[in-house]
N, C-alpha and C positions, 0 to 999 in steps of 0.2 A: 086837348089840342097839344100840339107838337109847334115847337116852333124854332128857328133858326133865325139869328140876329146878329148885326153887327157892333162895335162900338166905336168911340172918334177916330178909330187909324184907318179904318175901312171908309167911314166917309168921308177922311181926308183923303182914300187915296195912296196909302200908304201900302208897298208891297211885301209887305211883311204883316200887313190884316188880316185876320183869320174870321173864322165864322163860330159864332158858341149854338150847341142846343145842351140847356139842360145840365149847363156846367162845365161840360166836356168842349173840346173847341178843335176844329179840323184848321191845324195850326200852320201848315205847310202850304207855301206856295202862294201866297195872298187872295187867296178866294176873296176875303172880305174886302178886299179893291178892287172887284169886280162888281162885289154888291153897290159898292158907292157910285160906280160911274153909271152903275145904271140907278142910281138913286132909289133903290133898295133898302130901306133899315130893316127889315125883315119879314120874313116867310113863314106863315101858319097854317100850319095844319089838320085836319080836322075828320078822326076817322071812326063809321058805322061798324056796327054789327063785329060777327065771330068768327077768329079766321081756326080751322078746324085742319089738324093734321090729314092727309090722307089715308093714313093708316096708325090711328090710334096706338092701339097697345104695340104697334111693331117699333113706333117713336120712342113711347115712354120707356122701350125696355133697352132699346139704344143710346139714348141720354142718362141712366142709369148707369149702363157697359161705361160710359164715357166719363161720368161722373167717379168712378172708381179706377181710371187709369190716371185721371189727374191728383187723386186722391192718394195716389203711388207714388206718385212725380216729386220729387225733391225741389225742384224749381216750383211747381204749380198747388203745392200742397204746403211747404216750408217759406222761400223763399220770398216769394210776393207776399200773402197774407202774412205772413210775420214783420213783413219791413216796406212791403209796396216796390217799385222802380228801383228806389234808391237804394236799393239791395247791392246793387252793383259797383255803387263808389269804390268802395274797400277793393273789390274785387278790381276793377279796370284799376286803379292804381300798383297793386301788387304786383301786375304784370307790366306796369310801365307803357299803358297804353291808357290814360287819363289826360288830355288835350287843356294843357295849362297853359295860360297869357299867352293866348291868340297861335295853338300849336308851337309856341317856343318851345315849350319843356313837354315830357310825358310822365309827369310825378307830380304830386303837389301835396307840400308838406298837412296843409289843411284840412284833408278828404277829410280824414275823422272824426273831423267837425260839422260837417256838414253833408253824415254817410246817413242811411236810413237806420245802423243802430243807434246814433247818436237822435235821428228822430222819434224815434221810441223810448226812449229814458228821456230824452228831455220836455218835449213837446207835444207829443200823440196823447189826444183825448178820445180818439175812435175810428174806427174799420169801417168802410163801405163798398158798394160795386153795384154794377150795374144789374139791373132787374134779374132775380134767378141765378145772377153768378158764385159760383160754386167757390173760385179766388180770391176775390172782393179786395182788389190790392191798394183800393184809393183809399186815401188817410185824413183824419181831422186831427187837426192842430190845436191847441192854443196859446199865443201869445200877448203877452200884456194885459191878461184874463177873458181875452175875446177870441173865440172859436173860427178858425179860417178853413182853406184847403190848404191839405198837405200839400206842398211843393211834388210833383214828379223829379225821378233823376237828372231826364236834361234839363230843367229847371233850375235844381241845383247846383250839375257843373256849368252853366251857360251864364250862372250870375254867381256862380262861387268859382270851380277852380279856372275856368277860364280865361276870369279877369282875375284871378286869383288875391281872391278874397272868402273867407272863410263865417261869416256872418250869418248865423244859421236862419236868427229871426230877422234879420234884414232880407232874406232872401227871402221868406215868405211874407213880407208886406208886398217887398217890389212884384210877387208875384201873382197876389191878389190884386194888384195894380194893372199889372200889365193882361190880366183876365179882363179887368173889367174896361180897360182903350179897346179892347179887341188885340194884341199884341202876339205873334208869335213868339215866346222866350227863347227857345234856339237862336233863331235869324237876331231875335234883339238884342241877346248877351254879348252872341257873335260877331255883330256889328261893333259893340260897346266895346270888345275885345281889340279889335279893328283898331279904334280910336285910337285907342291906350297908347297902340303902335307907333299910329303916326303920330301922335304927343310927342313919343319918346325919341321919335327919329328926327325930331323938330321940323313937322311939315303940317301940325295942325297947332293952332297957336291957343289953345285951350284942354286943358286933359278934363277927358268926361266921365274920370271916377273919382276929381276931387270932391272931396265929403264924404265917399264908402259910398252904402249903397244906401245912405241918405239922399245922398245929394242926386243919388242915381234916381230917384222916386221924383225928381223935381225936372231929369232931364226925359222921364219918359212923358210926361204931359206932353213936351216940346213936340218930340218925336211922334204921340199917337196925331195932336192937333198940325203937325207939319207946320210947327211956329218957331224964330228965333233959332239958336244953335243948334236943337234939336230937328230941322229940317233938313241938316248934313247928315243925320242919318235913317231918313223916313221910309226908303225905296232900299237899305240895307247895304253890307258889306261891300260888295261889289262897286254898287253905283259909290257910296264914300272913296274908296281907293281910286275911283278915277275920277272925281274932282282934284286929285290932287295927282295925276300922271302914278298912282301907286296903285294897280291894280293886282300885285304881289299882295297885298295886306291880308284878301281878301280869301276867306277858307272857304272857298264855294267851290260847287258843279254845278255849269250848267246857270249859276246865278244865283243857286241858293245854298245857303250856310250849311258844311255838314254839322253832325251831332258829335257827340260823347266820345268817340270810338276811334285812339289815335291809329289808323293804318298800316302805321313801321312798325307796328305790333302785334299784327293782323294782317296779314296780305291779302286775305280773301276777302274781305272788308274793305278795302281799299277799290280792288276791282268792284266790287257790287252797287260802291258809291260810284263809279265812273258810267258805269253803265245803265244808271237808274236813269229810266224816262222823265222823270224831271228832278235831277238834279240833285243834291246831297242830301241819301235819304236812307236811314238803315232800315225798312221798312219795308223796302222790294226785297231784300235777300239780308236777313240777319244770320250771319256768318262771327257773331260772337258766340251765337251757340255753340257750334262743333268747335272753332278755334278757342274759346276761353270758359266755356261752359262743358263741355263735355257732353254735347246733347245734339244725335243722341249718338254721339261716341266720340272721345277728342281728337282731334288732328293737329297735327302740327303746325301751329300759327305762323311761322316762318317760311312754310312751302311753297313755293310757288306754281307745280306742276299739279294738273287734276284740281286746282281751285277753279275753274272756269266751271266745269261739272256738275259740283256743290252748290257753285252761284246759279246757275240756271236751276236746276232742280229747287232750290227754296224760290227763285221770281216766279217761278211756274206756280208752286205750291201756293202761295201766298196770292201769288194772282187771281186762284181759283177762290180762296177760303175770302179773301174782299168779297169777290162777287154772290158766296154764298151773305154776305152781314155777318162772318162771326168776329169774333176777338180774336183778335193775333196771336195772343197768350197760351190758344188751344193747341197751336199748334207742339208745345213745347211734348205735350203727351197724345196726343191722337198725328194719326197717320193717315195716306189720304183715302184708305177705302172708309176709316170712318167719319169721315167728311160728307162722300158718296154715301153712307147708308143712311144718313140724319136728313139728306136732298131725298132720298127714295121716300122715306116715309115721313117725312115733312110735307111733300110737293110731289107724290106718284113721280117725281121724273129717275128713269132707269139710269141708273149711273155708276160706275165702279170705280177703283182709284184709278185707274188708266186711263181713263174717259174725265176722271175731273183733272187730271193733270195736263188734258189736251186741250182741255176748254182756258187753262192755265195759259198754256204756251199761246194757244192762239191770241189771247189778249197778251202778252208782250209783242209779240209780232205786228199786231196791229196796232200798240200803240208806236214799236219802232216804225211803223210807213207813216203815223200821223207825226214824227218828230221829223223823217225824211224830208218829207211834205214839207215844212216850216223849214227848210235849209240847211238842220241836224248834217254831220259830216262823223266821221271818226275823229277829227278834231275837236268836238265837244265832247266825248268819253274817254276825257281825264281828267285830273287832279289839281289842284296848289301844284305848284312848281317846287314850294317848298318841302311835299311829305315826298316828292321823285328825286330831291338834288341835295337839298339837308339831313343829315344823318340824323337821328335821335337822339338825343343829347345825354344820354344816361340812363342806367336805373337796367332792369330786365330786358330792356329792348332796343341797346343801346348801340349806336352804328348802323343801324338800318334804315332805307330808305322802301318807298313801294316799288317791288320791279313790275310795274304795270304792262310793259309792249308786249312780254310773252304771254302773260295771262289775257291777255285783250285777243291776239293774236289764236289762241285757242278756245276762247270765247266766242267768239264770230266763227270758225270753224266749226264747232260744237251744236252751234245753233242754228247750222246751215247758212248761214249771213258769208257775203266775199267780202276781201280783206281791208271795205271799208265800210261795213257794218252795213251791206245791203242786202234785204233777205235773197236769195236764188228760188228763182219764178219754180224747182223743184219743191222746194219748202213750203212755198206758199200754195200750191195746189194739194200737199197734203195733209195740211189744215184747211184746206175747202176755203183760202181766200183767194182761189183766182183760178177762173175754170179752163 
């Protein structure tokens, strides 16, 4: 059996509750407050017999071709299984796009401390991954002589450089903690990050990292069970800032926390989060590839013309590869016909990269008319005021702000959308949503 469950922040209620199966947790957007109000603790499942490719050997010898492009791939071969996620600390910091104390700074003297080679000499007791995965980029830990989950990267920076705090094994209690409430760690660091703020700006009359990330492990009880101090920040970032008329504090789109990835340092990354259907997610379009990865070829993280392009062609991409169930990771080394040939002989369905990147498009478009539908405007596909009007404070990337309106403004052009993000009834008849 299979099963999907919640923990106390989901049945309290909390929108920052996510859903676990099996370890893994679908951490965005408070699924797991959804399961609570319909009083839901969880979902099992239970499955018969053999499900059989449609075409055998044309699978296996596809999966193989596949298995040796990734095996090429310096990210999918070096990168992940050597270090997991947190491969990237060192990296996003060097360029001065590492999102420290609540987007104040884009450096944090720390990283090092709390990078994934710093979890491998200190901490890593072992390699894992999901069924058959050829990467296996998840990690075992141990601290204080008992075996945990490795921490992922936003993990790391969401309860290290964020609140900027460097505590390598303090991060991984709080994070085996906030697994087991059901807790989003982006949205909850983020929030925590939030706090610190208003502490500091004297508008919350408690700071909620007094103790390190001791004390943090005593205020996420608070937070998952929506008890005491920690019920200022149950429902996250957002809603904290405007208890207190400060809805500046808050690093959200759309209502929820972005990630890792400071956008004054990154311009296509900035639009991608603006534009995500719900809201601060490097997940629709990860644009640290090309801008800071070089994958699969680098671009200039500071351009702003022809970023709109990039960002649709990865939502599209990415669109499609969710709906097939694979891992996001693949995409770092497969392209989209062999996406389309693993659907062919997987599941007899005819399909080529053309045709999976339309099935791509079509689900961004329809989920932009389900976000219409709900009141969505071009005024929800932006940013913090703070990454469009405060400059970058130093380091690699420093004096820049997101210039968001032209990239938007070609975005919506691009995607056949008018100038206030509404698809043109031409668009929509040539993905067959409107006859």
């Amino acid at each position: 059996a299979a099963c999907l469950t919640i923990g106390q922040a989901g049945e309290s209620g909390s929108l920052m509750a996510n859903v676990c199966n099996d370890g893994r947790f679908f951490g965005r957007g408070g699924l797991g407050s959804l399961f609570g109000a319909k009083k839901l603790k969880a979902l099992s499942i239970y499955g018969e017999g053999e499900i059989a490719a449609a075409d055998p050997q044309g699978f296996e010898f596809i999966v193989e071709e596949c298995k040796k492009l990734m095996a090429a791939h310096p990210i999918t071969s070096k990168g992940l299984p050597q270090f997991g996620t947190a491969v990237l600390m060192n990296v996003m910091n060097s360029v001065s796009a590492l999102p420290t104390r609540n987007y104040r700074e884009g450096n944090f003297d720390g990283a090092e401390l709390i990078s994934g080679e710093e979890v491998r000499d200190r901490l890593l007791s072992g390699r894992h991954g999901c069924p058959g995965c050829a990467i296996a980029c998840g990690r075992k830990v141990t601290v204080g002589g008992e075996e945990m989950e490795g921490p992922e990267f936003e993990t790391l920076w969401s309860f290290g450089a964020a609140l900027g705090l460097s505590d390598l094994e303090g991060i991984v209690r709080v994070n085996r903690l906030a697994n087991d409430l059901g807790l989003d760690t982006i949205s909850t660091g983020s929030t925590l990050a939030a706090g610190r703020e208003l502490f500091e700006a004297g508008l919350l009359d408690f700071d909620p990292l007094e103790g390190g990330l001791g004390g943090v492990l005593a205020l996420l009880l608070q937070i998952a069970r929506r008890e005491g101090r920690g019920a200022l920040f149950s429902d996250g970032s957002l809603a904290l800032g405007s208890t207190f008329g400060a809805k500046w504090v808050s690093m959200s789109v759309k209502g929820m926390e972005i990630p890792a990835y400071d956008p004054r340092g990154c311009q296509g990354q900035g639009l991608a989060y603006a534009t995500s259907p719900r809201g601060g997610c490097h997940l629709r379009a990860y644009m640290i590839a090309p801008e800071i990865l070089a994958t699969p070829k680098l671009v200039d993280r500071f351009a702003v013309q022809g970023k709109a392009g990039l960002v649709i062609v990865s939502q599209n991409l990415n669109a499609a590869v969710d709906s097939l169930g694979m891992c996001r990771f693949t995409t770092f080394a497969l392209k989209d016909d062999y996406f389309a040939r693993l659907l062919r002989f997987a599941a007899g369905v005819e399909a080529d990269g053309q045709s999976l990147m339309t099935v791509g498009e079509r689900i961004c478009n329809l989920e932009r008319l389900i976000n219409l539908d709900r009141g969505f405007t071009r005024t929800e596909d932006t940013l913090p005021a703070r990454l469009l009007s405060e400059t970058h404070p130093g380091g690699a990337s420093a004096g820049r702000v997101v210039e968001l309106s032209p990239m938007l403004d070609e975005y919506y052009r691009f995607r056949g959308w008018d100038h206030e993000g509404r698809p043109l009834d031409s668009k929509l008849q040539s993905l067959g949503l409107k006859g």
